[in-house]
KOLBA-223293 format. One line per 3 residues: for each residue x, y, z of N, C-alpha, C. Coordinates in nm, 2 decimals, decimal comma. Example, Ala and Ser with C-alpha at 12.3 -4.5 7.8 and 13.67 -1.06 7.14 Angstrom:
<nodes>
1,32:-0,57:0,78:1,23:-0,45:0,78:1,32:-0,33:0,78  1,28:-0,22:0,71:1,37:-0,11:0,71:1,29:0,00:0,79
</nodes>
This chain:
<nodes>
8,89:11,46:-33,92:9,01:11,51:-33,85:8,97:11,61:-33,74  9,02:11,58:-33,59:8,98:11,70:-33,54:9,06:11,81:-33,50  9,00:11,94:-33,50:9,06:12,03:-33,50:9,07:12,10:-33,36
9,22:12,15:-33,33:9,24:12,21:-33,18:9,17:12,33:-33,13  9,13:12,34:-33,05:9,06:12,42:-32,99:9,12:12,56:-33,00  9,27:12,61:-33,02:9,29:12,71:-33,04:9,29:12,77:-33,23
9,30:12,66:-33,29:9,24:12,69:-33,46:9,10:12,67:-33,48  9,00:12,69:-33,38:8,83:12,70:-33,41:8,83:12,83:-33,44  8,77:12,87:-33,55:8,71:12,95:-33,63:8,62:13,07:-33,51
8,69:13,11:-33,44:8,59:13,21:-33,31:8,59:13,33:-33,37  8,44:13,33:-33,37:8,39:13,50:-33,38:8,47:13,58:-33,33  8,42:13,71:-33,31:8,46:13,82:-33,23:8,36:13,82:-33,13
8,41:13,83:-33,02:8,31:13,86:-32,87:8,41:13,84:-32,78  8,35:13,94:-32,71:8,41:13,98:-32,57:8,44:13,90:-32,44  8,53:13,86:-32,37:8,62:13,88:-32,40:8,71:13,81:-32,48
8,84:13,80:-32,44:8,94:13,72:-32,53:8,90:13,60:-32,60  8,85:13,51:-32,45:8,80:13,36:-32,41:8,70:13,36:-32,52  8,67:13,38:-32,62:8,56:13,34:-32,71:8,46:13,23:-32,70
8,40:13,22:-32,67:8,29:13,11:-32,70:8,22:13,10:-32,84  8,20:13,21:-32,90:8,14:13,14:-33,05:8,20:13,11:-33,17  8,17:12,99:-33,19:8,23:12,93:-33,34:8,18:12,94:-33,44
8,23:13,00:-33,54:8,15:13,04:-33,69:8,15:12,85:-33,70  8,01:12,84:-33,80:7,97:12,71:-33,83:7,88:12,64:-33,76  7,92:12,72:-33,56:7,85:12,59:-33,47:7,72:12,63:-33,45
7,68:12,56:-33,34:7,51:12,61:-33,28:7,58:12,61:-33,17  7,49:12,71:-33,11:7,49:12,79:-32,96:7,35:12,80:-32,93  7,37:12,82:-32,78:7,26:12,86:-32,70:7,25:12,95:-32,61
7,20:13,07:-32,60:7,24:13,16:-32,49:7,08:13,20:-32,42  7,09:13,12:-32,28:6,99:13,11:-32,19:7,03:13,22:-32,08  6,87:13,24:-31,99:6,92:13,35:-31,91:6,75:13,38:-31,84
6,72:13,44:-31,70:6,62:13,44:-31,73:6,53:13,58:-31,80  6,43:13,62:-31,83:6,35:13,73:-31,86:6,41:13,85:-31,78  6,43:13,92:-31,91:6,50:14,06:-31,89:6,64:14,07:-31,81
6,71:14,00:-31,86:6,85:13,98:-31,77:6,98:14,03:-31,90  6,89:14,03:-32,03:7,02:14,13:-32,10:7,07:14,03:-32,21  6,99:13,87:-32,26:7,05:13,80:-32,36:7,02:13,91:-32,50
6,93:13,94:-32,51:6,93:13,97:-32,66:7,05:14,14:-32,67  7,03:14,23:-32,56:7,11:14,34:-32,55:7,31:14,26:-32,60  7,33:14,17:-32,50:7,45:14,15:-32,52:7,46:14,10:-32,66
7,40:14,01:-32,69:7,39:13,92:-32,86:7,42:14,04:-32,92  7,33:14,16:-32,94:7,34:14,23:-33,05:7,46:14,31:-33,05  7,51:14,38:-32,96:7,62:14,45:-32,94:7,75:14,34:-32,99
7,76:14,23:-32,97:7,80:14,13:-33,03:7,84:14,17:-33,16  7,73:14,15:-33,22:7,69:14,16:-33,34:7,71:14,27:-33,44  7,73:14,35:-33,38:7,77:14,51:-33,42:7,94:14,46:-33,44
8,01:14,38:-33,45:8,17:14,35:-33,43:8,13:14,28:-33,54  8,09:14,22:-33,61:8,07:14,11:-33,75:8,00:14,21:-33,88  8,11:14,28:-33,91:8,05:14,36:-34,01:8,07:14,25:-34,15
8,14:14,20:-34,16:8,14:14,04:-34,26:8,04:13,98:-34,26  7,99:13,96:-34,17:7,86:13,83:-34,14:7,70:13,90:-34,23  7,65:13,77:-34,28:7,53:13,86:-34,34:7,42:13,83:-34,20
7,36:13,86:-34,09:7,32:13,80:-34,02:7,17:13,83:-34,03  7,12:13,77:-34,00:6,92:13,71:-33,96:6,91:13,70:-33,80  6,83:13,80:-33,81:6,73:13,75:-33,66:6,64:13,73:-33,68
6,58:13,66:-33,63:6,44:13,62:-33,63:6,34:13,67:-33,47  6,26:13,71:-33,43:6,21:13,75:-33,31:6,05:13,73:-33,31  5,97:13,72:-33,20:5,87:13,67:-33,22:5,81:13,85:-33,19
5,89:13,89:-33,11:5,86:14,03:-33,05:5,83:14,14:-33,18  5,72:14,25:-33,17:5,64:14,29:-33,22:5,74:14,43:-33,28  5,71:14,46:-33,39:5,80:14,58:-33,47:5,82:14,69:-33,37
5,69:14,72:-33,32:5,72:14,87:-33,17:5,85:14,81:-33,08  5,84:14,73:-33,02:5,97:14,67:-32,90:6,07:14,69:-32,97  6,08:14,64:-33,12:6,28:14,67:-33,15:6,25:14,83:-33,22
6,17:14,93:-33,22:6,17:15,06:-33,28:6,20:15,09:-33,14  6,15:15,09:-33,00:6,19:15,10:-32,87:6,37:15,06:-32,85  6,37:15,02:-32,87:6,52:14,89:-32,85:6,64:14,99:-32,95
6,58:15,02:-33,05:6,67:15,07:-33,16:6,69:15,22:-33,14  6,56:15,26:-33,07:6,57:15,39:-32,98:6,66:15,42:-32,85  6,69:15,30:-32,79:6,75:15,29:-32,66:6,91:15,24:-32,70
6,90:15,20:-32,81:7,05:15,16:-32,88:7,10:15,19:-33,01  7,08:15,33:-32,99:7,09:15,40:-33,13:7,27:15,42:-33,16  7,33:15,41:-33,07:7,47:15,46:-33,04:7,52:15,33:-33,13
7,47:15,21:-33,09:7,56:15,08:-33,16:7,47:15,06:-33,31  7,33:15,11:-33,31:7,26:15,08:-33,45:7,34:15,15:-33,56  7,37:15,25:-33,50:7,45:15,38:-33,58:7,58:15,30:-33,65
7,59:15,22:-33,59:7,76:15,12:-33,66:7,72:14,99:-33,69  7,59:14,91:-33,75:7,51:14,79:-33,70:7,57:14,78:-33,91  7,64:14,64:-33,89:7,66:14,63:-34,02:7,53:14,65:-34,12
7,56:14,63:-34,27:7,41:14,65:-34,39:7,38:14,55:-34,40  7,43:14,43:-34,37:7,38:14,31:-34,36:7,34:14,23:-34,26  7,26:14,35:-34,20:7,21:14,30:-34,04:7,05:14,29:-34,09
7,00:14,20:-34,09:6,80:14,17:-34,13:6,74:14,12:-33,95  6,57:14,17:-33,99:6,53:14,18:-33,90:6,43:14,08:-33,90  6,39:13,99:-33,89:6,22:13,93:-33,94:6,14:13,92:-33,82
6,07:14,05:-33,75:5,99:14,03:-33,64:5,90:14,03:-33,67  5,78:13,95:-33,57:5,69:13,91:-33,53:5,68:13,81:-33,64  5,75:13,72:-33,65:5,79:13,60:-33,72:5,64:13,44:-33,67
5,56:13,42:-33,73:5,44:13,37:-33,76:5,45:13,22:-33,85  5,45:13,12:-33,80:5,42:12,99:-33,89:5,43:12,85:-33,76  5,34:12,78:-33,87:5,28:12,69:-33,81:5,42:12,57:-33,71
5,52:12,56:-33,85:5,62:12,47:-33,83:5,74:12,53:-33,80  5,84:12,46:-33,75:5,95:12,46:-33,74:6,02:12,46:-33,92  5,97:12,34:-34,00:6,01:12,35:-34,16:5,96:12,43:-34,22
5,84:12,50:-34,17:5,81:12,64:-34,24:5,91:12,70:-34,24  5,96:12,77:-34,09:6,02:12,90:-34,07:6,17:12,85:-34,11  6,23:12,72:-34,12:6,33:12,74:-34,18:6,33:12,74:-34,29
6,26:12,66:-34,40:6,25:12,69:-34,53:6,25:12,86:-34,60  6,16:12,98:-34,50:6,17:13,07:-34,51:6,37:13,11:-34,52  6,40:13,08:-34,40:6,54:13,14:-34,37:6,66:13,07:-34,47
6,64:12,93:-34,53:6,68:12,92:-34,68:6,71:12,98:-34,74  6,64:13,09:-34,76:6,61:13,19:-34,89:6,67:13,33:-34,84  6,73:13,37:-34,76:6,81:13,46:-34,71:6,93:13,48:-34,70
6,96:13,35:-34,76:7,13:13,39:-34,78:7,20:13,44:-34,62  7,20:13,44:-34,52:7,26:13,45:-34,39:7,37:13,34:-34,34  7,46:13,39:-34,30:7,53:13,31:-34,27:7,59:13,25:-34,13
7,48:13,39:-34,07:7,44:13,38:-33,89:7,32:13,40:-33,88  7,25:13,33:-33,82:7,12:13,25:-33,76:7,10:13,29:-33,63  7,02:13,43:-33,56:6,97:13,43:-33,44:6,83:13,38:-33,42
6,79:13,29:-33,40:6,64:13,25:-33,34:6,60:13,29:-33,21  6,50:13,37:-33,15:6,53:13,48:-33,08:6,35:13,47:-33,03  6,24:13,37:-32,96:6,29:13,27:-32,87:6,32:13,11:-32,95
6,35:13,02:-32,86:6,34:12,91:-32,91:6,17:12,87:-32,95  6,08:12,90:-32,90:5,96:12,89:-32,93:5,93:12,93:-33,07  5,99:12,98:-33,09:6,00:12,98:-33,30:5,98:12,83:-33,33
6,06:12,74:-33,26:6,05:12,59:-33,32:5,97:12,55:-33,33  5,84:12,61:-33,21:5,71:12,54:-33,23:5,72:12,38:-33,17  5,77:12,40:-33,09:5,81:12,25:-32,98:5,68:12,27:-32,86
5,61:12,16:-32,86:5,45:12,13:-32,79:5,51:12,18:-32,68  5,64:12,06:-32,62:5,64:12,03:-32,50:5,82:12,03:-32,47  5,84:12,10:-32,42:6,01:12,14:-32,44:6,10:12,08:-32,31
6,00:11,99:-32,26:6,02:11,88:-32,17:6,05:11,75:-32,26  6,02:11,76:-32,30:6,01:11,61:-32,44:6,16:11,59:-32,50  6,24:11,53:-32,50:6,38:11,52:-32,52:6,35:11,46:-32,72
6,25:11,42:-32,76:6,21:11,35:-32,85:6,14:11,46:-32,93  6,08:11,54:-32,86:6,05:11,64:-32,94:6,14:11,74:-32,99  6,25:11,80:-32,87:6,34:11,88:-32,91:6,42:11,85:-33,02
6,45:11,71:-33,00:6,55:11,64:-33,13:6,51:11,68:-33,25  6,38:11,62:-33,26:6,31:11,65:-33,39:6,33:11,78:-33,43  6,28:11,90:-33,39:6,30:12,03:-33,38:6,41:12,07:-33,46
6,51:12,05:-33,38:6,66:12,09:-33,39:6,68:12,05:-33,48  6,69:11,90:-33,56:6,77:11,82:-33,59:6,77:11,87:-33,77  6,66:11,95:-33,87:6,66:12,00:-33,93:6,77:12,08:-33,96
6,76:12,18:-33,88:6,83:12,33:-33,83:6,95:12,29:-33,83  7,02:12,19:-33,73:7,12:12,12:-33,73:7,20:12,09:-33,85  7,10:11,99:-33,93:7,15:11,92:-34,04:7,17:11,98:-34,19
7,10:12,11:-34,18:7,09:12,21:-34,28:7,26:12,33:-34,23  7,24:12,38:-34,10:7,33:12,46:-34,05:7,47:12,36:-34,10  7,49:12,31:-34,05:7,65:12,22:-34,07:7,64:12,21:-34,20
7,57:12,17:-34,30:7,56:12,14:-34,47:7,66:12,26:-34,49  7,56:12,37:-34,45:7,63:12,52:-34,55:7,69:12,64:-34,43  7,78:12,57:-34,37:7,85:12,62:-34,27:7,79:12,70:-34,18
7,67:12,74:-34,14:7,61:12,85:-34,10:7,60:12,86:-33,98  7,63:12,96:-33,90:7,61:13,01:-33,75:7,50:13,00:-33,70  7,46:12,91:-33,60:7,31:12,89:-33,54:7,34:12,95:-33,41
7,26:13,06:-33,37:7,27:13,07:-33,20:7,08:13,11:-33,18  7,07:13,04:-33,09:6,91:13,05:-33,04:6,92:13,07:-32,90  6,82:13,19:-32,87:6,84:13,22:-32,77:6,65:13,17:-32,67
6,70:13,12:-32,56:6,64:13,07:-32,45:6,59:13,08:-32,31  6,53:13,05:-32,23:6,50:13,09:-32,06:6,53:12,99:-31,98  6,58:13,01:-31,87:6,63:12,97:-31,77:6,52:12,91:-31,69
6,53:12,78:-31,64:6,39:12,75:-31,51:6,41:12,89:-31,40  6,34:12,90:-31,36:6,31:12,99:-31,14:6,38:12,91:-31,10  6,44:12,76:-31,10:6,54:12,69:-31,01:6,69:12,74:-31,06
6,78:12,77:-30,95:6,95:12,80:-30,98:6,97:12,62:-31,04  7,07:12,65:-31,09:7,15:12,52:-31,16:7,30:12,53:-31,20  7,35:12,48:-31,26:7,46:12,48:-31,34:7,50:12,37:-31,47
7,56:12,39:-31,56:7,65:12,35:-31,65:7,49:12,27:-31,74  7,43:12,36:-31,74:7,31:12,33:-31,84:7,19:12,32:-31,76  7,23:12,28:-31,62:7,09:12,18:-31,54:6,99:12,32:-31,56
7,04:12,47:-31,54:6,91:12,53:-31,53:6,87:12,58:-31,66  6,89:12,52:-31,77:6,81:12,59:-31,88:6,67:12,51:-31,85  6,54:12,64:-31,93:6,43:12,57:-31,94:6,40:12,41:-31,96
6,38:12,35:-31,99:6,25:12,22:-32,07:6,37:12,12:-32,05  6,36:12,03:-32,15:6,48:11,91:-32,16:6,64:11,93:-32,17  6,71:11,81:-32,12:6,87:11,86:-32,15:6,90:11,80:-32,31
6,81:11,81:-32,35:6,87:11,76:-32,49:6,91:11,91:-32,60  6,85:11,96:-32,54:6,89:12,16:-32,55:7,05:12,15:-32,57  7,13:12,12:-32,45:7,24:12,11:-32,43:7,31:12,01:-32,51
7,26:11,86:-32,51:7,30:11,79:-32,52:7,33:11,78:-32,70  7,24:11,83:-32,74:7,29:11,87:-32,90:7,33:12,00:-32,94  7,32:12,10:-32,87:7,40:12,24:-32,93:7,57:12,23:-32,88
7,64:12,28:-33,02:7,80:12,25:-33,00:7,80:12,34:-32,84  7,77:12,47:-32,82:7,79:12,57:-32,69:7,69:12,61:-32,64  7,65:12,54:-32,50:7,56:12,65:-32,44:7,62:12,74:-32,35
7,56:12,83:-32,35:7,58:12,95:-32,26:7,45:13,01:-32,17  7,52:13,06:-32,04:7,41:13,10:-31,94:7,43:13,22:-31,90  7,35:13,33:-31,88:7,34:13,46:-31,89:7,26:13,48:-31,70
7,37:13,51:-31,64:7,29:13,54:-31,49:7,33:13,63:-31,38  7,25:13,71:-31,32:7,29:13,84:-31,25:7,36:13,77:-31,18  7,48:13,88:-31,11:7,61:13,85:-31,00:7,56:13,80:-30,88
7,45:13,87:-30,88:7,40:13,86:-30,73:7,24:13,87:-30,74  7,15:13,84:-30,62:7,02:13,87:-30,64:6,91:13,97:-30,63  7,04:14,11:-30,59:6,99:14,21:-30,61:6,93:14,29:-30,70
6,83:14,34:-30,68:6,79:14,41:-30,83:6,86:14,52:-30,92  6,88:14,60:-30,81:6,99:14,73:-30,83:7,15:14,73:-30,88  7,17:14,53:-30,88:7,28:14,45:-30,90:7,30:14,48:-31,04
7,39:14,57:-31,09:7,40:14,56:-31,30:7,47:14,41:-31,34  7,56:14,35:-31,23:7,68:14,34:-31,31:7,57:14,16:-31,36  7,67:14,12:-31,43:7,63:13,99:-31,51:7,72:13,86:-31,56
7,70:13,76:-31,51:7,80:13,65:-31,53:7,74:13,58:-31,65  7,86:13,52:-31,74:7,81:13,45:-31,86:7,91:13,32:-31,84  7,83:13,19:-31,80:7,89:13,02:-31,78:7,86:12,98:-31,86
7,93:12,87:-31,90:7,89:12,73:-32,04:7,97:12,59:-32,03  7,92:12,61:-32,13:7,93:12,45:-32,14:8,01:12,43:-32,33  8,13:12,42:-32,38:8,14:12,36:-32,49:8,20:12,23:-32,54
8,15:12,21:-32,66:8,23:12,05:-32,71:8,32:12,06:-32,68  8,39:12,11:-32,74:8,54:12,12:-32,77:8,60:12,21:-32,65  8,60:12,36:-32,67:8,69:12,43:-32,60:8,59:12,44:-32,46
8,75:12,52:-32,37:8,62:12,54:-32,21:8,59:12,69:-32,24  8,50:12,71:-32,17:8,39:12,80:-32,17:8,43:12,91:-32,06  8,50:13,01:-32,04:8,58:13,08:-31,94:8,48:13,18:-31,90
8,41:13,17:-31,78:8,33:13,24:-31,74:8,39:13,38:-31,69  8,27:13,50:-31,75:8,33:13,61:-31,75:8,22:13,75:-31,70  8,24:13,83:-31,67:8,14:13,93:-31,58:8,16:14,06:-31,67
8,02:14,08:-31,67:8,03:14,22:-31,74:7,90:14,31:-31,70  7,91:14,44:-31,72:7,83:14,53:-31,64:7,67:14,55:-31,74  7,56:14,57:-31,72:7,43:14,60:-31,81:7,38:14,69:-31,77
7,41:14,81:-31,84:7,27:15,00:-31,79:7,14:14,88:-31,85  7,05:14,92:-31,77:6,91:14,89:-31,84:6,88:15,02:-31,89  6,90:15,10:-31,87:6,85:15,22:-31,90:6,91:15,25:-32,07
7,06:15,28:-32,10:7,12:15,28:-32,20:7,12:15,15:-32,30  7,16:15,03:-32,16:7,17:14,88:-32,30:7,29:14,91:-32,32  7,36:14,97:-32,24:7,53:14,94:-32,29:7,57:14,84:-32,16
7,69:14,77:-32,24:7,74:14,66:-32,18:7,94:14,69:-32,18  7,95:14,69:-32,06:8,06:14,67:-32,01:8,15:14,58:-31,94  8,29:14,47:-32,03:8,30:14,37:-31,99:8,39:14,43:-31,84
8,39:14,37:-31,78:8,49:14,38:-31,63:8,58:14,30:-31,61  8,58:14,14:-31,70:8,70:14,08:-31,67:8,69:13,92:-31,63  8,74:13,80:-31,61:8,71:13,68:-31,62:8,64:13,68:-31,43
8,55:13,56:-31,46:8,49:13,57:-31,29:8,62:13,51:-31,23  8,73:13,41:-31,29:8,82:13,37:-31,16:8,87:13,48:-31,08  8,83:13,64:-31,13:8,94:13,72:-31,04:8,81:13,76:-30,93
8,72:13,75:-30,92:8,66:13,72:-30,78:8,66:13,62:-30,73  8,71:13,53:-30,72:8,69:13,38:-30,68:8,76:13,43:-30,51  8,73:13,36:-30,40:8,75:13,41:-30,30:8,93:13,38:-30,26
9,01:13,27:-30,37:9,13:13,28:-30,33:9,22:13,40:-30,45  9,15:13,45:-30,51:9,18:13,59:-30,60:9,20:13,70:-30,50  9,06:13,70:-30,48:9,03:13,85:-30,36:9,11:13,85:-30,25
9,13:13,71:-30,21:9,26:13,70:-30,07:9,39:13,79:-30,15  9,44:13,77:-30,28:9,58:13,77:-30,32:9,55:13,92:-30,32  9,45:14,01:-30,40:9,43:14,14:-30,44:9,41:14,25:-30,34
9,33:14,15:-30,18:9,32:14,25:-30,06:9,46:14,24:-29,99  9,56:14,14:-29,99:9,63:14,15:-29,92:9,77:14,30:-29,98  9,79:14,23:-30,13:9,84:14,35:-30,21:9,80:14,50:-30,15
9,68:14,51:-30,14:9,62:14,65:-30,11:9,65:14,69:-29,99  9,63:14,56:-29,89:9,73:14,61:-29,71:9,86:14,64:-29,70  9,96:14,58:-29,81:10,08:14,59:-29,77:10,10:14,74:-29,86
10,02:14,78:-29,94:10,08:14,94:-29,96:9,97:15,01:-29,93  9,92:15,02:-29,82:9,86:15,13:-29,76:9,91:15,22:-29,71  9,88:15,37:-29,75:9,94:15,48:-29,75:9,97:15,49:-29,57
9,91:15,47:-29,52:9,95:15,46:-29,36:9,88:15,39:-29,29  10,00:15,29:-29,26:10,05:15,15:-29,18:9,96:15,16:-29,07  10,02:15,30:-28,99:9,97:15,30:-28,87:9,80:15,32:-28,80
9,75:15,40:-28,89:9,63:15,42:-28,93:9,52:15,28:-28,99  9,61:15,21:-29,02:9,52:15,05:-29,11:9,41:15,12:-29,24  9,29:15,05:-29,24:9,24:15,03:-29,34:9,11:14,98:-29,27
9,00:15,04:-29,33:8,88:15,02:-29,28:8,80:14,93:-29,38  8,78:14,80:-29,38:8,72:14,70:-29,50:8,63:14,77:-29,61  8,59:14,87:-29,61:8,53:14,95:-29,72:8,64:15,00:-29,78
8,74:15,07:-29,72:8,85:15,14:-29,80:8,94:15,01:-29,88  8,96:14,94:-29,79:9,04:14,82:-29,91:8,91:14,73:-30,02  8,83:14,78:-30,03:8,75:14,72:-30,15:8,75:14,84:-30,21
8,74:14,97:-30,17:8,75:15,06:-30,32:8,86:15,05:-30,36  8,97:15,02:-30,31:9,11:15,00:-30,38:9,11:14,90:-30,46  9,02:14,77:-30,48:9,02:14,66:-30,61:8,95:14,76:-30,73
9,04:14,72:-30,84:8,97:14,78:-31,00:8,89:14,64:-30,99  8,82:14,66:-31,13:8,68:14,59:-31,13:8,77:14,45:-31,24  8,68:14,37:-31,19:8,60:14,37:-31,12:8,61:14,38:-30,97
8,46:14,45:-30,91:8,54:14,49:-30,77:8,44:14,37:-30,70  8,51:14,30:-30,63:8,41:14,23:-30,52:8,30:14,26:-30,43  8,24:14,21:-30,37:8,10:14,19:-30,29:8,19:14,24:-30,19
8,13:14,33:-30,08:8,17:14,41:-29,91:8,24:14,22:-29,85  8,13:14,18:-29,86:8,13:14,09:-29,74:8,23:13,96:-29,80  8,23:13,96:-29,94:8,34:13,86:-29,99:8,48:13,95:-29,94
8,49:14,05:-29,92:8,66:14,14:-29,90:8,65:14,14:-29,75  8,55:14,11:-29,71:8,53:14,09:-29,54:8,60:13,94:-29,48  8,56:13,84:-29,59:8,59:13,74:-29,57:8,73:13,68:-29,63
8,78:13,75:-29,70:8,90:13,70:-29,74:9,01:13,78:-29,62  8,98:13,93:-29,59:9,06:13,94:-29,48:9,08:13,89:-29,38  8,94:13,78:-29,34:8,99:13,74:-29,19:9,04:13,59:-29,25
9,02:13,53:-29,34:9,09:13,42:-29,38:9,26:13,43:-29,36  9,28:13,55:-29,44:9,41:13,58:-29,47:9,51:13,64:-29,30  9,41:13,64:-29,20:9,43:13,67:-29,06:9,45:13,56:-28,98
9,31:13,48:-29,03:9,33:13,32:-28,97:9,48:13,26:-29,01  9,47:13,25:-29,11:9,56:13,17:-29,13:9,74:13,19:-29,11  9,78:13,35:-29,07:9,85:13,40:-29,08:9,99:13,36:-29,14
10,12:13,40:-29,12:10,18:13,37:-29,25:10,24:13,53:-29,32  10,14:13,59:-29,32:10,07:13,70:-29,43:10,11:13,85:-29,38  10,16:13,83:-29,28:10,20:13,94:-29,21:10,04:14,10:-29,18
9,95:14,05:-29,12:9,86:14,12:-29,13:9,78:14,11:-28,99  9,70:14,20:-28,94:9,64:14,17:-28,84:9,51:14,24:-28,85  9,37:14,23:-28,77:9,32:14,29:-28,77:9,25:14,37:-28,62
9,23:14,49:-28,60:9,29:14,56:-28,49:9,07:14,60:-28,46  9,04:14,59:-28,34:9,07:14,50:-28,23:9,05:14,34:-28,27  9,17:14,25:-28,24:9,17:14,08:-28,27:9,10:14,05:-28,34
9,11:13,91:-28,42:8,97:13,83:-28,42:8,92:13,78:-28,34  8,99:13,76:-28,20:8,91:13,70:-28,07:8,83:13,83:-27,97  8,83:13,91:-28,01:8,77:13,98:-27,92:8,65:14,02:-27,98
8,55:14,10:-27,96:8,44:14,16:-27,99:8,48:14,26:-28,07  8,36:14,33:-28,18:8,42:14,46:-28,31:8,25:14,51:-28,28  8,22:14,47:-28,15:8,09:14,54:-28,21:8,06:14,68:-28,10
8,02:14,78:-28,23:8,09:14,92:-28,17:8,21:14,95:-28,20  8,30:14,92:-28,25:8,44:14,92:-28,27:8,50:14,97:-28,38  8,57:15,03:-28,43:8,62:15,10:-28,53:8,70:14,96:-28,58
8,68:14,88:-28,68:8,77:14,76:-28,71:8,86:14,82:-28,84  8,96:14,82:-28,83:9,09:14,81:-28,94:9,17:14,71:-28,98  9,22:14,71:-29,05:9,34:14,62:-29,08:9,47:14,68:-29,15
9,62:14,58:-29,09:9,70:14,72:-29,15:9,81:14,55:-29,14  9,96:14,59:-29,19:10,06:14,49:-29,16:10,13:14,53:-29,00  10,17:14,40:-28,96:10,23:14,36:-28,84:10,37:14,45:-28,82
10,41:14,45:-28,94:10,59:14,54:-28,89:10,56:14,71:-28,90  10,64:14,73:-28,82:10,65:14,93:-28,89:10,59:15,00:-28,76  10,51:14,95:-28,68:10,42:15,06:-28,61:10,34:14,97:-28,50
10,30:15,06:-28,41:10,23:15,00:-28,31:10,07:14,94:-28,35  9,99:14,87:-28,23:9,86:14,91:-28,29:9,80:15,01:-28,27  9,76:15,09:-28,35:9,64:15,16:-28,31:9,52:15,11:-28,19
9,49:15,21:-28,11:9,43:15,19:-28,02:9,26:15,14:-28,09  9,16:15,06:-28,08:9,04:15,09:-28,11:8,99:15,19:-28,09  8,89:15,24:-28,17:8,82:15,36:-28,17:8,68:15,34:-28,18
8,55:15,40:-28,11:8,42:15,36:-28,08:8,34:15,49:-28,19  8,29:15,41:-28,29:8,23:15,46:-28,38:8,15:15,55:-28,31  8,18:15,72:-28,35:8,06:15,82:-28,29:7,87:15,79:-28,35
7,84:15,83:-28,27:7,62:15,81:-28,24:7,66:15,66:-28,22
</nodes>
C-alpha cells in the first residue's frame, strides 16, 4: 500500500519542507568543508527520541575541536547521541555487523568511504555495498543517512555527487549541500534533492564557520528572479520619498532575508522597467547612459523626475 506523501513519517528539520523520513536512506552530499556534517548534527540535536550512531572516520581531536566550537548545541545533544570515531575495518559487513549491536535507530555514516567501495565509479560495486545496509535498514525500520562529496564539476538533481549514479539511484532522498554563490566570504547555503516519493523544496540557510551555527533564511523560490521582481517592486511603491527614488542598494537593504544578490535586484528592476505596466521608471532612462550618473528608481505618478545627479570624485 502506498503511502501519501503528506503521512511519511518526517523527522524534524528545518525547514517546514522536510526531507527526512524516519525508516528511509538519505544522502547528504556537498563539497569539503561546506557545512554537511555541522548542519546534520544541529539536526540532530531536535531528535531527543532517536537513539542515534555516528560513525566518522575523523580522528577523536577533530570532534573534541568540533564539540569545542559547538558547545552551545552539545550542551542540549540528546543521551542517546554515540560517537564511533576513527572507525577501522576491513569490510563494509564488518562495520555493519558492528552497528547491529547498538541498538540505534539512526544511522549517520559519515564518509561514505566507511563502505570500503574500491571504485565508487562502479555502479556494481556500489550496489553491493549498499544493498546490505539497505536490506538490514528497512528489516528493522532504521534511519540510514550517509553523508558524501560532490565532483569539482557543478551538476544537478544527483549528476554532481561523486562516483556512480547508483548513489542516487538507490537511496530513498538525496540531498545536495552548496554555497549560494562562489564567493568565499559567501555564508549563505542552498540545500537541493531529489526524493521517491515527496519533492524536495529547496531551501537557503546561513553557516558562521567560525561558531557552526546555522541559520535557516527561507525556501530558495523567494530569490528566484520572478520573486525578487514582486518584492523590489513592493519596496518602490512605498518608498518614503517618491520624489527622491531609490538608489538600487537602498531597495535591496529593504528585502528581509532572504536578501538577494546586488546585481539580481539590479536585474529585476530593469526587467520590471522593460516591460512596464508596473508603474515605475528608472531616472536617467534605460536608453540613455548611467555612467557617472546618480541612477534611482521611484513610481511614475505623484512627482516630477528628479534631475540626474553626477556622483561626487
Amino acid at each position: 500500500m502506498e503511502v501519501p506523501p503528506e503521512n511519511l513519517p518526517f523527522l524534524d528539520f528545518p525547514p517546514e519542507a522536510c526531507p527526512l523520513v524516519e525508516g528511509w536512506s538519505h544522502i547528504i552530499a556537498g563539497k569539503p568543508k561546506v557545512g554537511k556534517t555541522e548542519l546534520l548534527l544541529q539536526v540532530i540535536m531536535g531528535w531527543p527520541d532517536k537513539m542515534v550512531l555516528w560513525l566518522t572516520e575523523e580522528p577523536y581531536k577533530a570532534w573534541v575541536k568540533r564539540v569545542a566550537l559547538m558547545d552551545v548545541f552539545f550542551e542540549n545533544a540528546p543521551g542517546n547521541f554515540k560517537l564511533g570515531y576513527e572507525v577501522r575495518a576491513d569490510t563494509t559487513e564488518t562495520i555493519l555487523a558492528q552497528v547491529k549491536d547498538q541498538g540505534a535507530n539512526v544511522v549517520v555514516v559519515d564518509t561514505v568511504k566507511l563502505l570500503r567501495i574500491r571504485d565508487e565509479n562502479d555502479s556494481a560495486g556500489v550496489t553491493r555495498a549498499l544493498t546490505p545496509w539497505m536490506a538490514w535498514a528497512e528489516q528493522t525500520r532504521t534511519t540510514l543517512i550517509f553523508i558524501h562529496h560532490n565532483r569539482n564539476a557543478e551538476g544537478a538533481f544527483g549528476d554532481e555527487i561523486a562516483g556512480s549514479h547508483a548513489w542516487v539511484g538507490l537511496i530513498d532522498v538525496f540531498l545536495s549541500i552548496k554555497r549560494r554563490t562562489s564567493k568565499k566570504d559567501d555564508r549563505r547555503r542552498v540545500v537541493e534533492g531529489i526524493g521517491r516519493v515527496d519533492e524536495v523544496k529547496p531551501f537557503v540557510y546561513t553557516f558562521n564557520p567560525d561558531t557552526r551555527e546555522i541559520s535557516i533564511l527561507g525556501p530558495l523560490s523567494t530569490n528566484s528572479l520572478d520573486e525578487v521582481k514582486g518584492r523590489v517592486l513592493e519596496v518602490i511603491r512605498n518608498a518614503p520619498d517618491q520624489a527622491r527614488g531609490m538608489l538600487t542598494a537602498e531597495v535591496r537593504n529593504q528585502l528581509t532575508n532572504p536578501q538577494p544578490a546586488l546585481r539580481q535586484v539590479l536585474s529585476a528592476l530593469t526587467e520590471l522597467v522593460e516591460e512596464g505596466g508596473h508603474g515605475i521608471v528608472r531616472v536617467p532612462p534605460l536608453d540613455e547612459g548611467a555612467a557617472g550618473k546618480r541612477v534611482v528608481w521611484r513610481v511614475t505618478e505623484g512627482s516630477s523626475e528628479p534631475e540626474p545627479e553626477r556622483e561626487e570624485g
